[in-house]
Backbone as JSON, one array per atom type, in Angstrom:
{
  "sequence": "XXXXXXXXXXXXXXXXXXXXXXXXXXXXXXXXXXXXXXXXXXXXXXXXXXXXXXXXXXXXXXXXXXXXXX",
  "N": [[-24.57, -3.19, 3.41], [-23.96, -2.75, -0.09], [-24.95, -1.6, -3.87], [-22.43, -0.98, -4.51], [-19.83, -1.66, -4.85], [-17.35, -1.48, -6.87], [-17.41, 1.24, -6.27], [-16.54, 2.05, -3.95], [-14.3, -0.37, -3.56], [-12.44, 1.6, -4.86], [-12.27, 3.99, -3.93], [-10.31, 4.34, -2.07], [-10.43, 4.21, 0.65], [-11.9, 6.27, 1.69], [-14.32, 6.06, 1.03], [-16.65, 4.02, 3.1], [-18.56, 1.37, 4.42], [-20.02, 0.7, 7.32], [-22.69, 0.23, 7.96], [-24.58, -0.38, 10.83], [-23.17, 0.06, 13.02], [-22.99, 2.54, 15.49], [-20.46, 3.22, 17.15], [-18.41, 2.97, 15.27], [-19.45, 4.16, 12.98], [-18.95, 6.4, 13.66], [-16.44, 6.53, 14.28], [-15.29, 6.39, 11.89], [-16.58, 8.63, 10.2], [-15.31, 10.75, 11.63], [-13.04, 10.43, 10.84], [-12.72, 10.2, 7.75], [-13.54, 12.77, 7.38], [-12.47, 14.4, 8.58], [-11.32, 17.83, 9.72], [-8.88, 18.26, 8.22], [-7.78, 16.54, 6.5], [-7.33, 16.23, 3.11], [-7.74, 18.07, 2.49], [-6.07, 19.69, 0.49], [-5.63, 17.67, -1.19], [-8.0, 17.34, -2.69], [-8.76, 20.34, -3.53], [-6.36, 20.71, -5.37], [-7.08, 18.54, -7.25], [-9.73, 19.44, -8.06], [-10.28, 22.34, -8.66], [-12.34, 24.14, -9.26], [-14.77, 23.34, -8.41], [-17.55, 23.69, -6.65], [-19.47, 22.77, -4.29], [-22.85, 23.39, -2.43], [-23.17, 23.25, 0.77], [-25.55, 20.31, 2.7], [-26.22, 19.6, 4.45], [-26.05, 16.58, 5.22], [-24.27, 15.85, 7.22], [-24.7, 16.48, 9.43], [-27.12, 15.34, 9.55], [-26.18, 12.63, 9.59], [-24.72, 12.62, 11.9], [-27.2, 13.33, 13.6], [-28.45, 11.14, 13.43], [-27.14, 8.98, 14.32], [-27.37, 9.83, 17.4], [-27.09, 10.58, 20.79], [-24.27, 8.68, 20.9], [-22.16, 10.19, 19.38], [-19.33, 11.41, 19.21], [-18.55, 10.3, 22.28]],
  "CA": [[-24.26, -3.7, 2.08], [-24.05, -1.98, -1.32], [-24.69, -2.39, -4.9], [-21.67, 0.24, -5.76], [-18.96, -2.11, -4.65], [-16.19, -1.08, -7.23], [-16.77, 2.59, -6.0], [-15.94, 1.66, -2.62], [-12.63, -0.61, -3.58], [-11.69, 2.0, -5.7], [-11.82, 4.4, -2.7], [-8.66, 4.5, -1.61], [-10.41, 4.6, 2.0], [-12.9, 7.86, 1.52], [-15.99, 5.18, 1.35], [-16.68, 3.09, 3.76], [-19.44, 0.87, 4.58], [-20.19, 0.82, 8.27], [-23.68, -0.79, 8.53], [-25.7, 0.23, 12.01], [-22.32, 0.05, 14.44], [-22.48, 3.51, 15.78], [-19.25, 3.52, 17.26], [-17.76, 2.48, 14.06], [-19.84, 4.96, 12.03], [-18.43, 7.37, 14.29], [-14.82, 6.62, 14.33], [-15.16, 6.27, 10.34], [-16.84, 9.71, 10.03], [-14.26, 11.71, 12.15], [-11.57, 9.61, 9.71], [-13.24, 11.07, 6.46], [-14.47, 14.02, 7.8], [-11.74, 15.81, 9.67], [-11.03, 18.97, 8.58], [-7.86, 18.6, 7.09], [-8.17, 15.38, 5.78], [-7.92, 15.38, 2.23], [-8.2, 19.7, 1.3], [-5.33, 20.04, -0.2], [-5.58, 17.59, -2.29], [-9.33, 17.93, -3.09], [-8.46, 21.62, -4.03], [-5.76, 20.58, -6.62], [-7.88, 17.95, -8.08], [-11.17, 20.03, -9.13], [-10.25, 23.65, -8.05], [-13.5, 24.68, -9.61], [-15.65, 22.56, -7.46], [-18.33, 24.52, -5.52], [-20.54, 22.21, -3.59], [-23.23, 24.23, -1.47], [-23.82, 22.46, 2.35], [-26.34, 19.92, 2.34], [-26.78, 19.15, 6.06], [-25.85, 15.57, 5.76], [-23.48, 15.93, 8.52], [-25.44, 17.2, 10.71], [-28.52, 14.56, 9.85], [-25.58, 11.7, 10.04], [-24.98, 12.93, 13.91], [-28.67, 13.33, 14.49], [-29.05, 9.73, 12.98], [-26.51, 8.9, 15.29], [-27.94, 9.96, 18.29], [-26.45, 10.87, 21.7], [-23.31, 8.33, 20.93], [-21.55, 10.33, 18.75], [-18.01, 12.12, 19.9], [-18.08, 10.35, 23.5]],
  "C": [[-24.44, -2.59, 1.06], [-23.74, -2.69, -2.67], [-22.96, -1.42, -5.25], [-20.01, -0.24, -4.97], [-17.45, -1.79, -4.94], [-16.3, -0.34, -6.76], [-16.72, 2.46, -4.53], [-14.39, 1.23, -2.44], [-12.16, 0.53, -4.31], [-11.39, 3.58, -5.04], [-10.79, 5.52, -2.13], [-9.43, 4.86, 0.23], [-11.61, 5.52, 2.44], [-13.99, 7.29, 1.85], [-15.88, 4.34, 2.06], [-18.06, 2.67, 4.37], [-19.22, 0.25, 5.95], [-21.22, -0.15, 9.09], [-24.64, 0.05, 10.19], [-24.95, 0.02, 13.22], [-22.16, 1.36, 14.73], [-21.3, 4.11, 16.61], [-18.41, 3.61, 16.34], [-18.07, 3.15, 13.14], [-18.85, 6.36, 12.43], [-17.47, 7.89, 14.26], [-14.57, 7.17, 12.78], [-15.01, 7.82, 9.81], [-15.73, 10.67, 10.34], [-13.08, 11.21, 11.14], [-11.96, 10.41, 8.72], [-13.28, 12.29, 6.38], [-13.54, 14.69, 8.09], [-11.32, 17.01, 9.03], [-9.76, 19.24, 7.85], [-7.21, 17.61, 6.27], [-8.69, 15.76, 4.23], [-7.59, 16.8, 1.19], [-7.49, 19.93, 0.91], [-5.38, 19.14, -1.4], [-6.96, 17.44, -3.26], [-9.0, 19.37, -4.28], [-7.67, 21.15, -5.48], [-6.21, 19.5, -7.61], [-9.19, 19.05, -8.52], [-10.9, 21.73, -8.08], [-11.63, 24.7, -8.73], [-14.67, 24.47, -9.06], [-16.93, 23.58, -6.26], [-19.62, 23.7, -5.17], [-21.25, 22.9, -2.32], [-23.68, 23.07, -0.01], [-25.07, 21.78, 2.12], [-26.68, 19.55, 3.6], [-26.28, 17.36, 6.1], [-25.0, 15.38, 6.61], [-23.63, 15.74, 9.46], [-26.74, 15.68, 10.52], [-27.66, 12.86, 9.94], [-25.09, 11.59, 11.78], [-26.59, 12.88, 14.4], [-28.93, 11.61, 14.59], [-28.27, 8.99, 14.58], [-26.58, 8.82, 17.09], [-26.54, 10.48, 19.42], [-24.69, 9.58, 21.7], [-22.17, 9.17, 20.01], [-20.49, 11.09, 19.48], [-18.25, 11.8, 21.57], [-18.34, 8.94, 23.86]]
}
């Protein structure tokens, strides 16, 4: 669940609320996530944008555990 409902419908897909199905977090993630999912138009929306790595990636796979990519 979430309180941040509109910014979910409003989306377009990017957010998604998953819950504790790690197959389903999984599938979601690789959907969002993939690497070319999205960078072009990322880039031409905020081409100034410099977000430094924060590991949540990596601590959403750990969370994850041994189900993730198989």
């Amino acid at each position: 669940t979430t309180e941040w409902h509109e910014a979910v419908e409003a989306s377009a897909g990017r957010m998604v609320i998953v819950g504790l199905d790690r197959r389903r977090a999984s599938a979601e993630l690789a959907r969002v996530a993939a690497p070319a999912a999205g960078r072009d138009d990322v880039h031409g929306r905020v081409p100034s944008a410099v977000i430094a790595p924060s590991g949540a990636a990596a601590a959403i796979v750990q969370a994850l555990g041994a189900g993730v990519g198989g």
